[in-house]
C-alpha atoms as one frame of an Amber mdcrd trajectory, in Angstrom:
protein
   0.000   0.000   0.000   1.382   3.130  -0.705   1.141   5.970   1.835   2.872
   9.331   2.330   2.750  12.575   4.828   4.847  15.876   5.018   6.529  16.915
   8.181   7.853  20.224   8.681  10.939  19.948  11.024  13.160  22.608  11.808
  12.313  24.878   9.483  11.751  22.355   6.360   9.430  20.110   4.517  10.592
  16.412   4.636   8.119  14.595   2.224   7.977  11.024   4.471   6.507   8.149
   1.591   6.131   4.477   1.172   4.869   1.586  -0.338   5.784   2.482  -4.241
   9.273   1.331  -4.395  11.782  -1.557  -3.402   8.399  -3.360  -2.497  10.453
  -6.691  -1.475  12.118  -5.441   1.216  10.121  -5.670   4.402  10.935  -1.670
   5.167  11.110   0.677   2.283  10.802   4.845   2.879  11.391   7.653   0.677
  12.497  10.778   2.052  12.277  14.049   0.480  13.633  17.518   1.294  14.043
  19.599  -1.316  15.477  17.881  -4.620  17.476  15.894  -2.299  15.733  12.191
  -2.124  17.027   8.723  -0.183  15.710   5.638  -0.325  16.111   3.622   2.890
  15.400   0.308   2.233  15.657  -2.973   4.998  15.904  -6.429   5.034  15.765
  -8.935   7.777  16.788 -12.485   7.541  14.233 -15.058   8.756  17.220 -17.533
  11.044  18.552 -16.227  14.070  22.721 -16.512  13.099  24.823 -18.822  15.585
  26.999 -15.747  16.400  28.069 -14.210  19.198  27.473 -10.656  17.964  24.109
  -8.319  15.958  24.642  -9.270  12.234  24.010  -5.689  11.577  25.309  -3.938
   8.404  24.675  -0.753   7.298  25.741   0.890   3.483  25.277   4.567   2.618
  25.407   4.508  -1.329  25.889   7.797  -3.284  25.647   7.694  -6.740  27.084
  10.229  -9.057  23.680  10.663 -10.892  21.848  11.953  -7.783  23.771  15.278
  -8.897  23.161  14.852 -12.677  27.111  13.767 -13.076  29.308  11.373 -14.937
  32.657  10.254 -12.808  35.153  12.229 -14.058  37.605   9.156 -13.809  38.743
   8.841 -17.636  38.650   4.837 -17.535  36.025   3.961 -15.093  32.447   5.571
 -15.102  30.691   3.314 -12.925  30.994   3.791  -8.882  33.107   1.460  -7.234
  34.442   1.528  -3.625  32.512   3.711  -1.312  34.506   6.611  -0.531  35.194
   7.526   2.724  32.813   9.997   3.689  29.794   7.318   2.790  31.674   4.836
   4.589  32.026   7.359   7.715  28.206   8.061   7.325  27.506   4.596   7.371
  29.226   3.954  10.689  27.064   6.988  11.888  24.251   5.514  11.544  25.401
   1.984  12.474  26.178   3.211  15.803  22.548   5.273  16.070  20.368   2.255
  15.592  22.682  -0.686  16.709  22.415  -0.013  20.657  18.270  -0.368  19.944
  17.979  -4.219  19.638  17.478  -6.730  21.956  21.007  -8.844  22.679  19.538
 -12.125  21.933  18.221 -10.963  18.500  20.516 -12.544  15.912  18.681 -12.138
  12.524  20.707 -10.847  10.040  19.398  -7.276   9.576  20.991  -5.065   6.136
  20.145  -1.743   6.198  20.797   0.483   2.670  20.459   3.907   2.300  20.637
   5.130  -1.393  20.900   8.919  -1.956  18.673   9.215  -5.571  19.118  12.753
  -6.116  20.979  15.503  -4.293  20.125  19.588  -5.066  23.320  20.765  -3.693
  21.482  22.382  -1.422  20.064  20.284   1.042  22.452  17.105   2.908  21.173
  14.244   2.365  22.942  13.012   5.806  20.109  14.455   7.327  17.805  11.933
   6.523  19.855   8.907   7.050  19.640   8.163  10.012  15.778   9.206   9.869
  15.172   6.728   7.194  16.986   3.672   8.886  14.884   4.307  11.508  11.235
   4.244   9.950  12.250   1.743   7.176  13.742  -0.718  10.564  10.016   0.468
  12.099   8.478  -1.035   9.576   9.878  -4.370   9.478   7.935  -5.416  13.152
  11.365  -7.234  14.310  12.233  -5.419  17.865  13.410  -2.089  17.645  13.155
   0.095  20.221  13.054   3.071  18.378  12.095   5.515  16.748  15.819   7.560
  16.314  16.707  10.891  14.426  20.036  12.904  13.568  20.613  16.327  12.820
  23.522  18.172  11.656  24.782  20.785  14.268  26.583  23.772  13.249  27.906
  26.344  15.760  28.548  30.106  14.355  31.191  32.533  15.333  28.203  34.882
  16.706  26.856  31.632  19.022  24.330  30.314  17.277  23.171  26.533  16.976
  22.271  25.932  13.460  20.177  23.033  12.854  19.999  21.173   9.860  21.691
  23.424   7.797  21.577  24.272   4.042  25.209  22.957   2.400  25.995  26.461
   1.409  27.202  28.848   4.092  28.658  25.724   6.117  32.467  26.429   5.739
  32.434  29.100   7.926  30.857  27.664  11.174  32.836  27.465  14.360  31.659
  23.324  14.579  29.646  20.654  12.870  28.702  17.694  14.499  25.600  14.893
  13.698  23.859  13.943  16.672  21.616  11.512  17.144  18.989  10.398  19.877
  16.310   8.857  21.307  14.298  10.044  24.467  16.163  12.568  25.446  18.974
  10.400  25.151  21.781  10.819  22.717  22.791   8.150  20.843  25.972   8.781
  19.169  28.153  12.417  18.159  30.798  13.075  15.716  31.989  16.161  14.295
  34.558  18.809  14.703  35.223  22.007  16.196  37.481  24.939  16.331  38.305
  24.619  20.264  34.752  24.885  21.506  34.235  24.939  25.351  32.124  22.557
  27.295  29.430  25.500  27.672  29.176  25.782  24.357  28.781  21.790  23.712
  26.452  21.828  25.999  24.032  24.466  24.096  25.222  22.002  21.009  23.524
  19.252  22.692  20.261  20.769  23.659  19.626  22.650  21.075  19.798  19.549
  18.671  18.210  17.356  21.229  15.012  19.686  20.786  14.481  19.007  16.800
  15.623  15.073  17.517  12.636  14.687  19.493  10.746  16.286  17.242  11.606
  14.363  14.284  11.299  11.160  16.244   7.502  12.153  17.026   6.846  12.544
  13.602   8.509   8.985  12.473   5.774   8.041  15.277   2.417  10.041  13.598
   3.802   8.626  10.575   3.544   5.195  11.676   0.195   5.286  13.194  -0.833
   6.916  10.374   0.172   4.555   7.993  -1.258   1.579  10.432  -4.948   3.443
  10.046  -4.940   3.930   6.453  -4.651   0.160   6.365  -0.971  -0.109   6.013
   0.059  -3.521   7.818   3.239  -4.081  10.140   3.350  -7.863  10.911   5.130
  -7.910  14.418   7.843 -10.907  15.077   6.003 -12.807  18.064   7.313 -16.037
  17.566  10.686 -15.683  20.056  10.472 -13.654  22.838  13.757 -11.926  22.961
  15.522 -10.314  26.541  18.998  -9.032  26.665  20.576 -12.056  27.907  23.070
 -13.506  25.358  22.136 -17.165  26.480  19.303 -19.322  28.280  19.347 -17.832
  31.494  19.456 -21.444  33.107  22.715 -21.964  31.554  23.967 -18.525  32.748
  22.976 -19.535  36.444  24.374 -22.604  36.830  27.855 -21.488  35.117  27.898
 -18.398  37.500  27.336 -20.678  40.673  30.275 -22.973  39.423  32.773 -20.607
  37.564  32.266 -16.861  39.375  35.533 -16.979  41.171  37.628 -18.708  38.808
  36.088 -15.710  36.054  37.073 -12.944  38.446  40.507 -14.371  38.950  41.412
 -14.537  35.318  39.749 -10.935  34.518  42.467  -9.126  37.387  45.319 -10.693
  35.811  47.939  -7.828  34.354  48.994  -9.518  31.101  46.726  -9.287  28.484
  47.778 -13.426  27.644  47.319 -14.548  30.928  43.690 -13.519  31.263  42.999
 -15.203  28.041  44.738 -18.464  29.391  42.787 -18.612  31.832  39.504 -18.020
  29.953  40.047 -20.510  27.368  40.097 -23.240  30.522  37.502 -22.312  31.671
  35.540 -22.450  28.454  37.329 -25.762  27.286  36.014 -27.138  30.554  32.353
 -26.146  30.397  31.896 -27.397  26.789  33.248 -30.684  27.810  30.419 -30.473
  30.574  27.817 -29.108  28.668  27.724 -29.480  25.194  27.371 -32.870  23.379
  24.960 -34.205  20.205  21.904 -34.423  22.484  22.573 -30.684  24.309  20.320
 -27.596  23.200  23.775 -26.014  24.772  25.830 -24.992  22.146  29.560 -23.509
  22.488  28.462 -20.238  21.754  26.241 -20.265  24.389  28.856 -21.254  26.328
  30.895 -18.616  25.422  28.202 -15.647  25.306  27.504 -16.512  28.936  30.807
 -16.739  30.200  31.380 -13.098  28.483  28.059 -11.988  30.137  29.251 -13.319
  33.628  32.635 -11.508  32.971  30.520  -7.892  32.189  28.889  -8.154  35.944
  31.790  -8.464  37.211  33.936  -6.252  35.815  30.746  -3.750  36.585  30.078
  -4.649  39.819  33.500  -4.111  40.968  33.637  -0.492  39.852  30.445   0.641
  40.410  30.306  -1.039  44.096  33.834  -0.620  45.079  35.332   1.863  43.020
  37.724  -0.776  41.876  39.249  -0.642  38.185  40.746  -4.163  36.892  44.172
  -2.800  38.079  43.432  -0.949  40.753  43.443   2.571  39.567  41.130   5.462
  40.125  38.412   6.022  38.473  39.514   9.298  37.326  43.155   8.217  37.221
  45.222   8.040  33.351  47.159   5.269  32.745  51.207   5.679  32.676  51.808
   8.733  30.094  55.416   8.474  27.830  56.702  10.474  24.851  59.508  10.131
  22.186  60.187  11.930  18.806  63.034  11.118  16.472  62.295   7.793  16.611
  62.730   7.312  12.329  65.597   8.725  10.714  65.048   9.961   7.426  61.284
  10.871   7.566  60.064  14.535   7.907  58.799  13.625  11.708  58.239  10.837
  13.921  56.600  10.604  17.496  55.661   7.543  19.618  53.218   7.927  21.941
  52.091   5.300  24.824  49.335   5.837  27.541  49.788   2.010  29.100  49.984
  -1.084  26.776  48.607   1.100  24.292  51.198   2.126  21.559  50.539   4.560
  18.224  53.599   5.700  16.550  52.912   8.565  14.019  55.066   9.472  10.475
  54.436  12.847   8.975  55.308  13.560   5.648  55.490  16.891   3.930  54.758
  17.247   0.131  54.028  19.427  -2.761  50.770  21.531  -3.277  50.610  20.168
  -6.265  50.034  16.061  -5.202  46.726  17.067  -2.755  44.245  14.127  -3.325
  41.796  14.946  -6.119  38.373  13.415  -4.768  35.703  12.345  -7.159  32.555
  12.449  -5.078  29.125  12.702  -5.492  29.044  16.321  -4.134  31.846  17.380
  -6.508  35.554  17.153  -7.347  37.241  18.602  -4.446  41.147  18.682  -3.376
  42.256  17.611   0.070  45.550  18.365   1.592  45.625  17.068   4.952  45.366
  13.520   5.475  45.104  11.334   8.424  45.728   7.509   7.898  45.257   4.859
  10.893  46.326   2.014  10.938  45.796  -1.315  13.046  47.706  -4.827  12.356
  47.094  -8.045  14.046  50.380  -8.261  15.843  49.157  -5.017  18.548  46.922
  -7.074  20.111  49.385  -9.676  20.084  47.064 -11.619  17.507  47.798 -13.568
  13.764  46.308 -12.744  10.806  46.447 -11.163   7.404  47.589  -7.590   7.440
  44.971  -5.411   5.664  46.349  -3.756   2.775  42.943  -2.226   2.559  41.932
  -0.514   5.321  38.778  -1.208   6.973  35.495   0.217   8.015  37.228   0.850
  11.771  40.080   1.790   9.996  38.804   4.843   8.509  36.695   6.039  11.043
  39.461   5.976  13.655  41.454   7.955  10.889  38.784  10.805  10.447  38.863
  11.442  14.167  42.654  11.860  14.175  42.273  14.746  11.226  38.909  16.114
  12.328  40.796  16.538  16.045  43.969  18.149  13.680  42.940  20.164  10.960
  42.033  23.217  12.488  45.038  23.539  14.384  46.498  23.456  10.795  47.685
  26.646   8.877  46.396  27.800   5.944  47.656  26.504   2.326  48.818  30.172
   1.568  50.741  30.222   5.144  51.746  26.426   4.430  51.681  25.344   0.954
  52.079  21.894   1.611  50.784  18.987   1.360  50.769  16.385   4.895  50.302
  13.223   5.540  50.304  11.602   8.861  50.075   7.853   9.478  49.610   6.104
  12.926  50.375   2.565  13.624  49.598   0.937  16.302  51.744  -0.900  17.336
  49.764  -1.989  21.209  46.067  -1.834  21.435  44.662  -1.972  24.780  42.097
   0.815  24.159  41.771   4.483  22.797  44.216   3.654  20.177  42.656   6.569
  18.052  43.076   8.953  21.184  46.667   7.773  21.152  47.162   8.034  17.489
  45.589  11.785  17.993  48.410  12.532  20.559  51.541  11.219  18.429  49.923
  13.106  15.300  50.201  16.314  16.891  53.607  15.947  18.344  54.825  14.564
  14.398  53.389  17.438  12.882  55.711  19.699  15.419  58.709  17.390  14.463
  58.582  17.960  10.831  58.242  21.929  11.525  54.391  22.292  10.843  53.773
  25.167  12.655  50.606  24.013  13.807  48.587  26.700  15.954  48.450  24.519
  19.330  49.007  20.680  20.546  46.238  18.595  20.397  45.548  15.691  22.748
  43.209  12.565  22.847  41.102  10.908  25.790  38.177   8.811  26.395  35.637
   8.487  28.963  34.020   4.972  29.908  30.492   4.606  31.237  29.706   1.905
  33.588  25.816   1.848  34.501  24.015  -0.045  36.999  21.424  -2.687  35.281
  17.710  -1.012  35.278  18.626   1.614  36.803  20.421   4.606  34.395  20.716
   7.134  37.616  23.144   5.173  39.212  26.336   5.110  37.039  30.351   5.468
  37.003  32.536   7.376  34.589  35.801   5.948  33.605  38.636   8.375  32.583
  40.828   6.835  30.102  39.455   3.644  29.491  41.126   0.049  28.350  40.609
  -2.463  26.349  38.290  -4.854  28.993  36.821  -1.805  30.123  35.500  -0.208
  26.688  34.183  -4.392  25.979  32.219  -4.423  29.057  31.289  -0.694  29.386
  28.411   1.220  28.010  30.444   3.973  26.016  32.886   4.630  24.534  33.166
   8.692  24.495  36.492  10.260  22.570  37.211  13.865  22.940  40.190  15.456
  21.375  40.962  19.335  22.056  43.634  21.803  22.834  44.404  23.374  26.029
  41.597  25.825  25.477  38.575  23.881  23.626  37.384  20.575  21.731  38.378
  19.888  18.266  36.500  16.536  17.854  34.359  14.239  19.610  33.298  10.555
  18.424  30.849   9.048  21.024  28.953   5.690  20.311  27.063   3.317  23.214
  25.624   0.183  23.893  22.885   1.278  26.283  19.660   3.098  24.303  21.240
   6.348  24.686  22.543   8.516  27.583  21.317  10.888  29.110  23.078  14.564
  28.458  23.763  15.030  31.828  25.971  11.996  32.048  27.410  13.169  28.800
  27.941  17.018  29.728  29.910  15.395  32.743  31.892  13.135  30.440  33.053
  16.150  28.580  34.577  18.178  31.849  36.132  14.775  32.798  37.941  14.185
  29.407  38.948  17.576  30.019  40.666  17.240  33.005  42.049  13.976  31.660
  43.228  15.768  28.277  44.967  18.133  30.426  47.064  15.972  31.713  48.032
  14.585  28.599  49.087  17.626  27.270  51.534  18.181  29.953  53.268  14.927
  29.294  53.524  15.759  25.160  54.361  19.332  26.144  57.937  18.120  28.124
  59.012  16.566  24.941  57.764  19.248  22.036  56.193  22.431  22.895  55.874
  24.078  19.857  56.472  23.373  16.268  60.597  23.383  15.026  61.476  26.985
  13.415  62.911  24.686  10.291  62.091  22.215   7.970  63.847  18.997   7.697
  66.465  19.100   5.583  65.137  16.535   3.174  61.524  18.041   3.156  60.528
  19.821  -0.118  61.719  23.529  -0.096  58.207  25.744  -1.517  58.628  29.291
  -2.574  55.639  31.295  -4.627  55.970  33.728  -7.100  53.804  36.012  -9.178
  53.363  36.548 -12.736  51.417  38.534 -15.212  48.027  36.412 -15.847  48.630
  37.316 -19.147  51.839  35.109 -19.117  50.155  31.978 -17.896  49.498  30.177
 -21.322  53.512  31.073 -22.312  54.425  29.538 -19.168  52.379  26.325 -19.638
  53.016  26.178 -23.244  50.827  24.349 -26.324  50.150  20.631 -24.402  51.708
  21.916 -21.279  55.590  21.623 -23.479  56.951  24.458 -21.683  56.267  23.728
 -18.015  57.024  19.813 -18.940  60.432  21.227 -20.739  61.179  23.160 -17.394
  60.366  20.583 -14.908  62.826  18.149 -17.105  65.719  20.349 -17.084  65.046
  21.376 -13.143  65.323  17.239 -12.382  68.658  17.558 -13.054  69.710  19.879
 -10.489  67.861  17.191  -7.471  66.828  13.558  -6.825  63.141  14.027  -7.492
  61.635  16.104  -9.782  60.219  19.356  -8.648  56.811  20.574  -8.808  55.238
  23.695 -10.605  51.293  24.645  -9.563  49.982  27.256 -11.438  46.783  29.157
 -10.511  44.230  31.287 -12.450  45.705  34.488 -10.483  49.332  33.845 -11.517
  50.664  32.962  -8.395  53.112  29.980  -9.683  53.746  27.121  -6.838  57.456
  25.900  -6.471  58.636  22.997  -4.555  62.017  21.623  -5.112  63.766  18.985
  -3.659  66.689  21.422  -2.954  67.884  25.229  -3.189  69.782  25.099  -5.963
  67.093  23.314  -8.001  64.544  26.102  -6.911  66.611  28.619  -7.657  67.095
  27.468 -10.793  63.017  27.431 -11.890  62.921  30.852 -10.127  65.701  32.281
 -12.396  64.056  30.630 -15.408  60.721  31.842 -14.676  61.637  35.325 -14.506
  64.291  35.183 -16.824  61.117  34.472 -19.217  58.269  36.472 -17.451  59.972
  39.484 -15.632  58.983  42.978 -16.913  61.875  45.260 -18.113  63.468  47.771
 -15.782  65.608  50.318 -16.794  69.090  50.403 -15.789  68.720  46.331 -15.049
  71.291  44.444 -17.409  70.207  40.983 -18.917  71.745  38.046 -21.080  69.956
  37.366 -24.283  70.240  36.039 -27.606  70.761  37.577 -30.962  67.216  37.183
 -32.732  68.408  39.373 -35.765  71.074  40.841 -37.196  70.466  44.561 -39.452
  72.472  47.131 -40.524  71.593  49.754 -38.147  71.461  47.172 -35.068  70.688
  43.905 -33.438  67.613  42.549 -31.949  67.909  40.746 -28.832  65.637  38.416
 -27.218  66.413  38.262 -23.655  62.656  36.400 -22.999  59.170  36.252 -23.924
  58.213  39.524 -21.647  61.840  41.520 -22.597  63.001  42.582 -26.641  64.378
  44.816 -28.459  66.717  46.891 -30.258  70.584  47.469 -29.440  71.129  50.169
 -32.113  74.834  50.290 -33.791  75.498  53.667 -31.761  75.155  51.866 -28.583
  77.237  49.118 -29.301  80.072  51.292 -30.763  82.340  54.337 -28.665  82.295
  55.889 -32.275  79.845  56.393 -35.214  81.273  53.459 -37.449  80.596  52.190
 -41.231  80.778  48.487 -40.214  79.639  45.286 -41.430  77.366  44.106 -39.021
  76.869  40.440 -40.029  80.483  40.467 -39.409  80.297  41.330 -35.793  77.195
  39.381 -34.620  75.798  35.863 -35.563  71.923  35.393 -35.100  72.435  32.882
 -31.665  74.563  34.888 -30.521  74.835  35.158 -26.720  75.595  38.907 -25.159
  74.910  41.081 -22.067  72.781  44.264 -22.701  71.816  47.153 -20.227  68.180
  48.716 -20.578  68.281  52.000 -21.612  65.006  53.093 -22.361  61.339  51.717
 -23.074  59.535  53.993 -25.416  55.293  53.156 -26.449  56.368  49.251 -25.136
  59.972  49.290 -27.203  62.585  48.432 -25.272  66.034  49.818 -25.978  69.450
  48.146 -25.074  72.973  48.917 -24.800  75.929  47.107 -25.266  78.704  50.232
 -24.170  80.983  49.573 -21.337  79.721  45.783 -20.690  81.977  43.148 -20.808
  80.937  40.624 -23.777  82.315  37.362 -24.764  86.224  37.740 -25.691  85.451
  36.527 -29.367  82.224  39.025 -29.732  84.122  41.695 -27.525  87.818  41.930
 -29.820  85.192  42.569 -32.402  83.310  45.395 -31.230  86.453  46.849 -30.085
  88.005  46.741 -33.430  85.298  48.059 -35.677  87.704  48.999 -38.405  88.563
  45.309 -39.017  85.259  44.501 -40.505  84.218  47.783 -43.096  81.172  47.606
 -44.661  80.843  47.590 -48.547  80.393  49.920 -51.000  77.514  50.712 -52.765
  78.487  52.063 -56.392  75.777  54.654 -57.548  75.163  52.743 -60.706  74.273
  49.387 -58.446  71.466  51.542 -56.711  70.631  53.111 -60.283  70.022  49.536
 -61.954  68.312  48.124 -58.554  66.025  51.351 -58.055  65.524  50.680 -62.148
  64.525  46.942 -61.829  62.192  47.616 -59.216  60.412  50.261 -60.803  60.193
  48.116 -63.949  58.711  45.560 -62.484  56.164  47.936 -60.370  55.309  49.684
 -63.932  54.743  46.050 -65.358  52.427  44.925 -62.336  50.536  48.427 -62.777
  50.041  47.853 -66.291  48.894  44.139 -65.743  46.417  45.257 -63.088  45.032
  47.628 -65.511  44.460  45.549 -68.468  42.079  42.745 -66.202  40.238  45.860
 -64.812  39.560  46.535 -68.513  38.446  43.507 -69.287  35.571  43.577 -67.084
C-alpha cells in the first residue's frame, strides 16, 4: 500500500513516503527535502545466526547521478568503492540504531540507504539516520526506536544551526551529527574549532530539541500509515531479553565458575587472562555441550562473556575498583619520544599504558593534494590522516589489511577532524601532509593515542601548527535497570570499553574541543551523564598535554632538511598560457631540465591568479626554476642588465631576445664608442649570446645597450676593433640599376592590373 505525509521539522518540509518502491524489502521509505531524495530500504533475515554478535550492516550509497554527473575518472564511469565519507556516514548511523535491539536478537538485519538525487542544497545526511529508523520500524522485528540525527553547526556569533543548508557551512565554528532517542543521545561526531564545554552543551540541547521532534513525527507517521490500512506484521514467535544465552545456563555457570572468572579478569597480562579463559571455556563445553545438548559452544561462550561484564561492573560501580586498581579518574602511565625514524620529515611515539601509536608525517608538494571524485563534486584535500591497526598489537595472527577497513577509517577521520584546524592555511603552508599512525599496542583508545603522536609529528617535521592537540576517552559503567546510578571511567582500556556502556572520545587543545566521536551500547545517555563526560575528558586531556608538552612544545622553526623547499611567485596572468606552453611543453620542458639539479623532480602549480607554486627537492634546483621563470616572465626595468640572444642581425642594429616579456633593439650607436661604417653580419651571428643594459622603453619598445659591458672575448675583440670589418660599398650605378629593376617591375604589375580591370 502506498502511503505518504509531510513533516515540517526545523524549518523544512521532509516529504515522508512508502509503499511504491523496493516493495520486497520488508521496510522501504522515501524521504524528500528539497530535490534531495534517499531511499532507505531494509531487510531482515528469517534464522537467528549462531553468532556471538548483531549481524548488523549498514551501506550509505551515493551515486554520481543523484547530482546529474558522470565520474570524471577517464577509464572507469561506474561507482566502485565507497569513498570515505559514505563509509564514515555509514558507521554513523550503524552506531545510532545498533544499541536499539534486543542482545539475543541474531537475525541478520541489512540496512541500505541510497541517496537518488541531491540539489546541492540540502544534505542528504540528514535523513539517514531518519530513514533507517522508519524503514527498521516497519519491518515489526524489535526495535526500540524511533531515532533521528541532525547536523549541528555552531557560528562565530553563538548560534546553533540546525539542519543546515550545504551552502554557508564552511564558515561555522563546529559541525557535528547527533543523534537520539528520548532525550537520550545516541551517538556524536563532528569537529570544532576549540569549543568549550558551555558551548557543547548548548550544542547538545539545542539539537536534542528538533531530535525529538523528528522522532515524534517517524511516530504520527507510523500510526498513520497503520490506520490507512498499512500492515506491520510484528515478530512474536521468540520472545527476545537481553541475555546472550538461556538464562538457566547462565545460572548454573555463575554458581560454578564466578571466582575462577574474576581471577582470570584481574590478571595484568593481556595473555594470561585469556589463558585462563580458554580453561575455563574448554572445561564447560566438555560439561555441557554434546549431540543431544540444546547447549551450544556459543552459548557457552556468550555466557561466560556476560558473567565476565557483571563483574567487571560490579566491581567499579560497588567498590570503586578498576581491573588494576586505579582510580576512576586516574590516566594510565603517560610516555613520549620523537626522532624515533631517521630519514622521515617527523616521527613521534606515543604510549598511555599497553597502548602504543607511533605517528610518520610527511610533507609534500601543493601540487600532489588528493583529487576526490565524489558525489558532491571534485574537491582537493591536503591534509590527510591515515590509521592504521595490524594483528600483531593485540598480540594476535592474521592477514595484514592492505585495505583498510570500516574501523580503519573512522578511527582515521577522528585523528584529522581533532587536527585540521590547528592546521595553517595553504597560503601560510603550501604543503601537502600526511600523517600515518600505527599501532603498534592496542589496549584501548588507540585513536586517542594516534591523535596525541599526530600532533607531536606534525611539530617534528616543523608544521607550525597553531596549538598541541591531545586525545582521551571516557568509559560509562551503569548499573542494570537503573540509568541514575552510574560510574565514569577516565581513560578507558581495552576490557573496560568491551564491558562498558560507552565509549566517548574527545580530542581538544588546552583551550577547547576539536573533535568528539561518542557511540554506546545502552539506548542512549542521558546529556547530563554526557555534559559530565566532557569536563572529565577535560581534566584527563589536560594531563596529557603536559606529558607531550615536556618533549615538544611548539612546532621546530625549520624544515627537515630533506623536506621539499616551496617558494611562490607572481606573474602577469597574461603570461600563464607562455608559461604552460601548447600541451603543457613548456612547463614539462622546465620541470625536465630542473630534475637535473635534485633527486626528485620538482613541482610547478599554477593558478588562475598567476601565483606559480614551487617545490624543489633542494635550493639550488629552486633557484634554478625561479631564475628561469623570470628570466622568461619578468617585466623590463631600466638600468637592469640581462643576457639574451641575438634574434636578428640589421644594418643599423641587433635585436635581442632576452625572454618572452623583454626585446628589443641594441642600435649600432650603442654598441660602438664611435659612429662606425661596419659590417654588421660580421660582428654578430643570429644565436649569438651577449649582455645588454636597458636604456630606455619607449610606447612598449625596449632599448638596449651594449657600451661599457663586458661581452664574450670573441664578440668583444670585435666590437672593439670596428675597423677590421668595413662595410661595402655601394656604387651609384648598383642603386641606379636596382632602383631601375624595381620600378620596372612595379610599372609592369601596374600595367597588368590595368588591363584585367579593362576587361571587365
Amino acid at each position: 500500500m502506498e502511503f505518504s505525509k509531510t513533516y515540517n521539522l526545523g524549518g523544512v518540509d521532509i516529504d515522508i513516503s512508502t509503499g511504491k518502491l523496493a516493495k520486497l524489502s520488508q521496510g522501504s521509505i522515501l524521504l524528500k527535502m528539497g530535490g534531495t531524495s534517499l531511499l532507505a530500504t531494509v531487510t531482515v533475515d528469517k534464522k537467528q545466526a549462531e553468532a556471538d554478535f548483531f549481524p548488523l550492516t549498514v551501506e550509505y550509497i551515493e551515486k554520481m547521478y543523484a547530482r546529474g554527473a558522470i565520474s570524471g575518472a577517464r577509464f572507469q564511469k561506474r561507482e566502485g568503492l565507497p569513498s570515505e565519507e559514505a563509509i564514515i556516514k555509514a558507521r554513523q548511523v550503524d552506531h545510532s540504531v545498533r544499541s536499539l535491539f534486543p542482545k539475543s536478537f541474531k537475525k541478520a538485519t541489512n540496512v541500505i540507504l541510497t541517496v537518488l538525487s541531491y540539489d546541492q542544497e540540502h544534505d542528504p545526511e540528514v535523513l539517514a539516520v531518519l530513514g533507517a529508523s522508519l524503514g527498521l520500524s516497519l519491518t515489526g522485528i524489535p526495535f526500540y526506536g524511533p531515532c533521528s540525527g541532525v547536523v549541528a553547526g555552531y557560528t562565530a556569533d553563538g548560534k546553533v544551526v540546525l539542519n543546515p543548508l550545504v551552502e554557508g557551512r564552511e564558515e561555522f565554528l563546529a559541525e557535528f551529527l547527533i543523534t537520539g532517542v528520548d532525550d537520550k543521545a545516541l551517538s556524536i561526531e563532528g569537529w570544532a574549532k576549540e569549543l568549550t564545554e558551555e558551548q557543547m552543551d548548548q550544542v547538545l540541547d539545542e539539537s536534542m530539541t528538533l531530535i525529538k521532534q523528528m522522532n515524534a513525527a517517524q511516530t504520527d507517521f507510523i500510526n498513520e500509515y497503520k490506520k490507512a490500512g498499512g500492515e506491520i506484521t510484528v515478530e512474536t514467535e521468540v520472545e527476545y531479553n537481553d541475555l546472550p544465552a538461556p538464562e538457566e545456563l547462565i545460572n548454573s555457570i555463575k554458581e560454578a565458575k564466578y571466582d575462577a572468572i574474576k581471577d582470570s579478569l584481574f590478571q595484568p597480562e593481556r595473555a594470561d587472562r585469556q589463558k585462563l579463559i580458554n580453561t575455563i571455556k574448554e572445561e564447560l563445553v566438555a560439561q555441557h555441550v554434546s549431540p543431544e545438548a540444546t547447549v551450544t559452544e556459543m552459548d557457552i561462550s556468550n555466557a561466560i562473556e556476560y558473567i565476565a561484564r557483571k563483574i567487571i561492573r560490579e566491581s567499579i560501580l560497588k567498590e570503586d575498583k578498576r581491573r588494576l586498581g586505579r582510580g576512576l579518574k586516574e590516566i594510565r602511565p603517560l610516555s613520549a619520544e620523537i626522532d624515533l625514524i631517521p630519514t622521515v620529515h617527523g616521527s613521534a611515539l606515543f604510549n598511555r599504558g599497553l597502548t602504543q601509536s607511533l605517528s610518520i608525517a610527511t610533507l609534500g608538494p601543493i601540487g600532489i593534494a588528493q583529487i576526490l571524485d565524489e558525489m558532491e563534486g571534485e574537491r582537493t584535500k591536503r591534509f590527510l590522516h591515515h590509521y592504521n591497526m595490524p594483528p600483531y598489537s593485540t598480540g594476535e595472527v592474521g592477514r595484514f589489511g592492505y585495505h583498510p577497513g570500516r574501523r580503519e577509517i573512522g578511527h582515521g577521520a577522528i585523528g584529522e577532524n581533532a587536527l585540521k584546524n590547528m592546521l595553517p592555511t595553504e597560503e601560510e603552508f603550501p604543503y601537502t601532509i600526511r600523517v600515518v599512525s600505527e599501532i603498534l599496542n592496542s589496549n584501548g583508545s588507540t585513536s586517542m593515542a594516534a591523535t596525541c603522536a599526530s600532533s607531536m609529528a606534525l611539530m617534528v617535521a616543523g608544521v607550525p601548527l597553531k596549538k598541541a592537540v591531545a586525545g582521551i576517552g571516557v568509559g560509562l559503567m551503569t548499573e542494570d535497570n537503573n540509568e541514575d546510578s552510574y560510574k565514569l571511567l577516565l581513560d578507558i582500556e581495552g576490557i573496560e570499553d568491551f564491558y562498558g556502556d560507552m565509549d566517548f572520545k574527545v580530542t581538544g587543545t588546552d583551550t577547547g574541543i576539536t573533535a568528539v566521536q561518542y557511540e554506546n551500547k545502552l539506548r542512549g545517555v542521558k546529556l547530563n551523564v554526557l555534559k559530565e563526560a566532557f569536563r572529565l575528558a577535560k581534566e584527563g586531556r589536560s594531563q596529557v598535554l603536559e606529558v607531550m608538552n615536556s618533549v615538544i612544545s611548539a612546532p621546530r622553526p625549520n624544515l627537515p632538511a630533506n623536506a621539499p623547499i616551496v617558494e611562490k611567485i607572481t606573474i602577469d596572468k597574461e603570461s600563464i598560457g607562455a608559461l604552460i606552453g601548447p600541451g603543457g611543453k613548456n612547463i614539462k620542458d622546465l620541470v625536465a631540465k630542473a630534475t637535473e639539479f635534485g633527486k626528485e623532480a620538482p613541482d610547478i602549480n599554477i593558478d588562475d591568479n598567476g601565483i606559480v607554486t614551487i617545490s624543489a627537492s633542494n635550493g639550488e634546483q629552486l633557484q634554478f626554476i625561479k631564475d628561469t621563470i623570470e628570466k622568461n616572465f619578468a617585466e623590463a626595468e631600466v638600468g637592469e642588465i640581462y643576457e639574451g640572444v641575438v634574434d636578428k642581425v640589421m644594418s643599423y642594429g641587433v635585436f635581442i631576445n632576452v625572454s618572452n616579456n623583454i626585446t628589443g633593439l641594441c642600435h649600432l650607436s650603442e654598441i660602438f664608442k664611435e659612429r662606425v661604417n661596419v659590417d654588421m653580419e660580421k660582428i654578430f651571428n643570429e644565436g649569438d649570446i651577449v649582455k645588454v643594459k636597458v636604456i630606455s622603453i619607449e610606447n612598449g619598445k625596449t632599448n638596449f645597450s651594449m657600451k661599457d659591458i663586458e661581452q664574450d672575448p670573441s664578440i668583444q675583440q670585435k666590437i672593439d676593433n670596428p675597423q677590421d670589418y668595413p662595410a661595402p660599398e655601394f656604387k651609384r650605378e648598383d642603386r641606379r640599376d636596382d632602383r631601375g629593376d624595381r620600378r620596372g617591375s612595379f610599372n609592369r604589375d601596374r600595367g597588368e592590373r590595368r588591363f584585367k580591370r579593362s576587361r571587365f
